[in-house]
GUTI-285832 format. One line per 3 residues: number of its first residue (from 1); for each residue x, y, z of C-alpha. Coordinates in steps of 0.1 Angstrom, whole numbers, plus 5000, padded with zeros to 4 digits. Layout:
REM GUTI-285832
NUM) X,Y,Z  ...
END
This chain:
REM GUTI-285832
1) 6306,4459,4307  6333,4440,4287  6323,4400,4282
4) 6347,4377,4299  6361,4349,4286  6378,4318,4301
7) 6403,4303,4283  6416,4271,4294  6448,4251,4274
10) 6480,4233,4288  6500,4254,4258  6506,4290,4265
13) 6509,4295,4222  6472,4277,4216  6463,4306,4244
16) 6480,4332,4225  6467,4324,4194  6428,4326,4208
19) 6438,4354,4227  6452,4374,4191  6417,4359,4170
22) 6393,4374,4195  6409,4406,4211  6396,4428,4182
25) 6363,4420,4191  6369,4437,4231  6367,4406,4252
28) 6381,4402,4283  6405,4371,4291  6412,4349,4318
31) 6437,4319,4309  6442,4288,4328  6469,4265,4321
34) 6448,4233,4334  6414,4217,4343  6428,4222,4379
37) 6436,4259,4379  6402,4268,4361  6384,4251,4389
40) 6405,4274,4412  6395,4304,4394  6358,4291,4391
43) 6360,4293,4426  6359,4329,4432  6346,4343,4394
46) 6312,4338,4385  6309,4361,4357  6320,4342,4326
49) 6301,4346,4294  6315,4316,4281  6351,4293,4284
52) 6368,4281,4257  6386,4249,4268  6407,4222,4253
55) 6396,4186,4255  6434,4171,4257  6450,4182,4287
58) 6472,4161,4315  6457,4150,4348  6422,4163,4342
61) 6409,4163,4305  6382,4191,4290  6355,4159,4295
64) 6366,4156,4334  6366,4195,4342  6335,4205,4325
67) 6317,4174,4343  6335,4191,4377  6328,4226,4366
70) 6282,4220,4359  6288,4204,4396  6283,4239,4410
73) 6253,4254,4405  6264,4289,4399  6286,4279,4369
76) 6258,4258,4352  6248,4286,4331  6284,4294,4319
79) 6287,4277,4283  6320,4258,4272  6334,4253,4237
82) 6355,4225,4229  6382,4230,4214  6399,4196,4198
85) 6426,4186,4171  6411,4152,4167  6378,4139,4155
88) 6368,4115,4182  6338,4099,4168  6302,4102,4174
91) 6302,4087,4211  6327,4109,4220  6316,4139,4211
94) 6281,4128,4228  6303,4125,4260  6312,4157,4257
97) 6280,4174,4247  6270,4152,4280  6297,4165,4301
100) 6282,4201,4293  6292,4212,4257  6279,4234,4237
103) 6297,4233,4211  6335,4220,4191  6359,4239,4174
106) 6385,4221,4160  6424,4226,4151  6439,4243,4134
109) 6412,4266,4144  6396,4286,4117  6395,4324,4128
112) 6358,4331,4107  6346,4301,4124  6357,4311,4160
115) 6347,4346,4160  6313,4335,4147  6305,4307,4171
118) 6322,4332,4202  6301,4359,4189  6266,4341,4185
121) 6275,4328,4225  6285,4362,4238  6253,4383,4221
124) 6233,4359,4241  6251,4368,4271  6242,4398,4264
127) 6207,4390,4259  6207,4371,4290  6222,4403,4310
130) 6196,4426,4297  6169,4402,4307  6184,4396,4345
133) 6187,4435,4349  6152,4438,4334  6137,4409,4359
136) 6160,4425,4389  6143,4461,4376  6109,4449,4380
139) 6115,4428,4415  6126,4464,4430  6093,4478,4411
142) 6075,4454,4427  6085,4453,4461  6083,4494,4456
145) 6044,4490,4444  6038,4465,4475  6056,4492,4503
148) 6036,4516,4484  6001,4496,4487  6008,4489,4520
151) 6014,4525,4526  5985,4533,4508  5964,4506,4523
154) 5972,4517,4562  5966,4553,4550  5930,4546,4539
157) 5929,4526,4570  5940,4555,4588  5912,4576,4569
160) 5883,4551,4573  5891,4551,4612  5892,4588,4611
163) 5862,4589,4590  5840,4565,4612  5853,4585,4646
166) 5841,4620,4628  5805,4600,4622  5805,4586,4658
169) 5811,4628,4666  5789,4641,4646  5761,4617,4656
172) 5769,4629,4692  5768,4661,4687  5736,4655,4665
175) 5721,4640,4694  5739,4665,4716  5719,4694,4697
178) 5689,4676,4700  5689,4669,4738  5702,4707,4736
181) 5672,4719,4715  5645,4696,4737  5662,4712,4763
184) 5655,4750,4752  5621,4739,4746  5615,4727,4783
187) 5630,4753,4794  5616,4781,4778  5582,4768,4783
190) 5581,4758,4819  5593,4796,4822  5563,4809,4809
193) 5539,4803,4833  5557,4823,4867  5561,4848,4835
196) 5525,4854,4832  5519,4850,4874  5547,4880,4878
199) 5535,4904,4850  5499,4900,4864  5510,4901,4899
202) 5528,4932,4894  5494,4945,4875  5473,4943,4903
205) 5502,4958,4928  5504,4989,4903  5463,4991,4906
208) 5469,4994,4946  5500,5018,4946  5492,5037,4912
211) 5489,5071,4939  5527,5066,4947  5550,5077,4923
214) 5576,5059,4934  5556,5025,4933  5546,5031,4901
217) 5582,5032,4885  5597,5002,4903  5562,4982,4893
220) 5571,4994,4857  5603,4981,4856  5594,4948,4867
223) 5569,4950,4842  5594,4954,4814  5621,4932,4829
226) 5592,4903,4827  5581,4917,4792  5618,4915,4780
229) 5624,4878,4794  5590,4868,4778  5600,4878,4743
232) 5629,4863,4750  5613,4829,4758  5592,4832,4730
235) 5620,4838,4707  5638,4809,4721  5606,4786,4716
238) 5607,4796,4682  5641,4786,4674  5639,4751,4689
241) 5609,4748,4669  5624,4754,4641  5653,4734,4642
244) 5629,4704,4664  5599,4704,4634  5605,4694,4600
247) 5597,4723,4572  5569,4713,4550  5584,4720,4518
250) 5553,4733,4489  5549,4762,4459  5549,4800,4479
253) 5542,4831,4461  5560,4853,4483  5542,4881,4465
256) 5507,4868,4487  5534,4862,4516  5543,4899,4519
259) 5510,4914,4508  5495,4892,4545  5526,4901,4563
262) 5521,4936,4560  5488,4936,4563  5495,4923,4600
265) 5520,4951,4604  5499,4977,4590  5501,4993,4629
268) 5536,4995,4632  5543,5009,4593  5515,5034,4600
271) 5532,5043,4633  5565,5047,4618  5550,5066,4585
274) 5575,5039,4567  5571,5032,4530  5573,4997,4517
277) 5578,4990,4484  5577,4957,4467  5587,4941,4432
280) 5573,4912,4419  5587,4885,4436  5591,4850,4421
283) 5574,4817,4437  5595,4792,4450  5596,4757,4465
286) 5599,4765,4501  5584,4762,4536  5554,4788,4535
289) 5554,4784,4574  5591,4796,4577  5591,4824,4554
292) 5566,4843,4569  5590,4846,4599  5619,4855,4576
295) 5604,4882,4559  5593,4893,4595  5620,4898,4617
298) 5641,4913,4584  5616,4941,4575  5612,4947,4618
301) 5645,4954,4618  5640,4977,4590  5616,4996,4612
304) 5635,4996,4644  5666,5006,4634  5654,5035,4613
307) 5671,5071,4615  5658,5095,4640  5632,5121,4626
310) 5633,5101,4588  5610,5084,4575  5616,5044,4568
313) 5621,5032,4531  5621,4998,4527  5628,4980,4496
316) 5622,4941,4484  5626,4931,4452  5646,4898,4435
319) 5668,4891,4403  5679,4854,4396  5721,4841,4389
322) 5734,4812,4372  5759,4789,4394  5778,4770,4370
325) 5753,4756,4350  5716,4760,4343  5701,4731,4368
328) 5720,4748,4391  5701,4786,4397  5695,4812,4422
331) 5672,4833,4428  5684,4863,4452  5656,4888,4468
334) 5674,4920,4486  5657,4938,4515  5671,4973,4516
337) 5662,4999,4541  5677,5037,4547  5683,5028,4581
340) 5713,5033,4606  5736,5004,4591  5764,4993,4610
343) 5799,4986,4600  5804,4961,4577  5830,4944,4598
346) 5801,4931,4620  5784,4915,4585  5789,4879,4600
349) 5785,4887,4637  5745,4897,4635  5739,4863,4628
352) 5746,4851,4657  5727,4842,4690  5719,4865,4712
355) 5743,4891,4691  5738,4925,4690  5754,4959,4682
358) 5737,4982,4704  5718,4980,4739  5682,4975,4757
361) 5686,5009,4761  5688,5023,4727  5666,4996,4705
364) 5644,4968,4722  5651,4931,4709  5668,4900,4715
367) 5694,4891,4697  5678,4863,4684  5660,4871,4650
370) 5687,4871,4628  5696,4838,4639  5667,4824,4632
373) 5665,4845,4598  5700,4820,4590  5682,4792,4603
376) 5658,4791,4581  5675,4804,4549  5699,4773,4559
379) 5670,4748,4559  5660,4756,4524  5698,4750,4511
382) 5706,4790,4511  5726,4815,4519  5717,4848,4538
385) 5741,4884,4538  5744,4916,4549  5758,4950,4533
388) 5759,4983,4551  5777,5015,4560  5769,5034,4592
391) 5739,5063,4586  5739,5048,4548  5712,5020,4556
394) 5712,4979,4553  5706,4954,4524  5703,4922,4534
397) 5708,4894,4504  5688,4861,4505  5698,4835,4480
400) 5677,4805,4473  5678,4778,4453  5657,4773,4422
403) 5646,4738,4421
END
């Protein structure tokens, strides 16, 4: 933006003659023939970046107007020259440094001498300009940071009163679960008892009617109705006291785990004619009460869903992985049987309550041990998967953490 300059003389030649010293230099000019008609243009034009004025002039002198013109507070910043063919004296000149001078220049005027005292006044116009647009730069940037911390500051309000809601939830539904859980444990319990009255009720009616045929089949069925609800319960109860009891957490060689385990289900191998094979399997920091039911219902399963007329083969062994770093191990131990598998679209479903892929008719069970077979891999900070392909057998991955 070109500087402005006001130049104010009674003589139309001494305005010319500025006018021809200082239009090289690409100012901008506004001439007023009087005190009285700069006032007028002062009126409306704030923008000056300096006026050059004479100090002898009729009805209002350069003395008078610049008094009139620092009046106004917008035009106090707008510095005035003097120009003067007379040396006045020192009081004089005071008055007019008083009156709002910066400055004399006097006749005949001396080009250099002009253009350097115009030129040191408009490069701190300049200055000046740069500084207001800087200061007017760094209001917006300021009032854009304070919208912005505002914004920021109802967001994380926003969040925190999101975040305290989801705790209230969660606490509810913790203690939801819990009432839930005491609940299933009530329940199942109080069953029990007519339990054992109906299945030894029904015994002593098949003892009476064990000549009729008929009897004898209906008694059975309510026999295995009350055997299936009982298993049932007693799956149930061992759910809610998993999730109701805390784990006691010590070293377990699983190696000694197994080797009891199937000592206990030496029966049902023989039964099956199943072979079990086992690798050496590490010892870990876990719940020696909870991974006896783990390895349990997983090498059951094994058993029951074998293929018709071959014999089971059950494999367990382990390997370890590294999870990003070395504090951070696995150890994963794979159960892998020659079984009926299932299709691997149903890999996430089995772990599920009460899920199951096939009916009471075809393979007895609840639904329930693979459930708690997650449950517990869950309470020791793991993970638990399947793999399998239909009449190509089952490995089921368990990954826990090595702490």
């Amino acid at each position: 933006m070109q500087p402005k300059i006001l130049l104010v003389d009674d003589r139309e030649d001494n305005l010319l003659s500025i006018e021809t010293i200082l239009e090289p230099s690409g100012y901008r000019f506004v001439k007023a023939h009087s005190g009285r008609e700069a006032l007028k243009i002062l009126l409306t034009e704030f923008d000056f970046a300096m006026i050059l004025m004479d100090v002898k002039m009729p009805n209002l002198n350069g003395f008078e107007t610049a008094s009139l013109i620092y009046e106004r507070e917008k035009l106090k910043h707008i510095p005035i020259i003097f120009i003067t063919a007379n040396n006045y004296g020192d009081d004089n000149m005071y008055k007019g440094y008083q009156s709002g001078a910066i400055d004399y220049i006097f006749k005949p005027i001396n080009p250099d001498i002009l253009r350097a005292k115009v030129g040191v006044l408009i490069d701190l116009y300049k200055k000046n300009r740069l500084l207001v647009e800087q200061e007017q730069k760094l209001v917006a940037i300021n009032k854009s940071l304070e919208i912005e911390i505002k914004d920021r500051m109802l967001s994380e309000e926003k969040v925190n009163s999101l975040n305290r809601k989801l705790l209230t939830n969660i606490a509810d539904l913790e203690n939801a679960n819990k009432n839930l859980e005491r609940f299933a444990f009530m329940a199942s319990h109080d069953l029990q008892e007519p339990l054992r009255k109906i299945r030894m009720f029904s015994d002593r009616l098949y003892q009476r009617h064990k000549e009729s045929q008929d009897d004898i089949d209906l008694i059975t069925r309510i026999q295995r109705a009350a055997e299936r609800t009982q298993t049932l319960i007693a799956d149930i109860l061992a759910f809610s006291k998993l999730t109701a009891e805390p784990a006691d957490f010590t070293s377990v060689n699983l190696n000694d785990t197994l080797r009891d385990l199937l000592s206990d289900l030496a029966d049902e191998i023989r039964e099956k004619d199943a072979k079990i094979t086992i690798d050496n399997l590490p010892t870990l920091y876990a719940s020696a009460r909870l991974m006896r039911p783990l390895f349990q219902n997983l090498i059951s399963n094994a058993l029951k869903y074998k293929k018709p007329d071959v014999k089971p083969l059950i494999s367990i062994r382990s390997d370890t992985m590294n999870e990003t770093s070395a504090i951070n191990r696995y150890v994963r131990i794979y159960v892998e049987d020659n079984g009926i598998g299932f299709e691997q679209k149903y890999a996430e479903d089995i772990f599920g309550m009460f899920r199951r892929l096939h009916n009471n008719g075809e393979f007895e069970g609840t639904g329930i041990g693979l459930a708690l077979c997650k449950k517990i891999v869950e309470q020791h900070q793991g993970f638990i998967s399947a793999r399998s392909l239909v009449n190509q057998g089952s490995t089921f991955i368990i990954s826990f953490p090595v702490k």
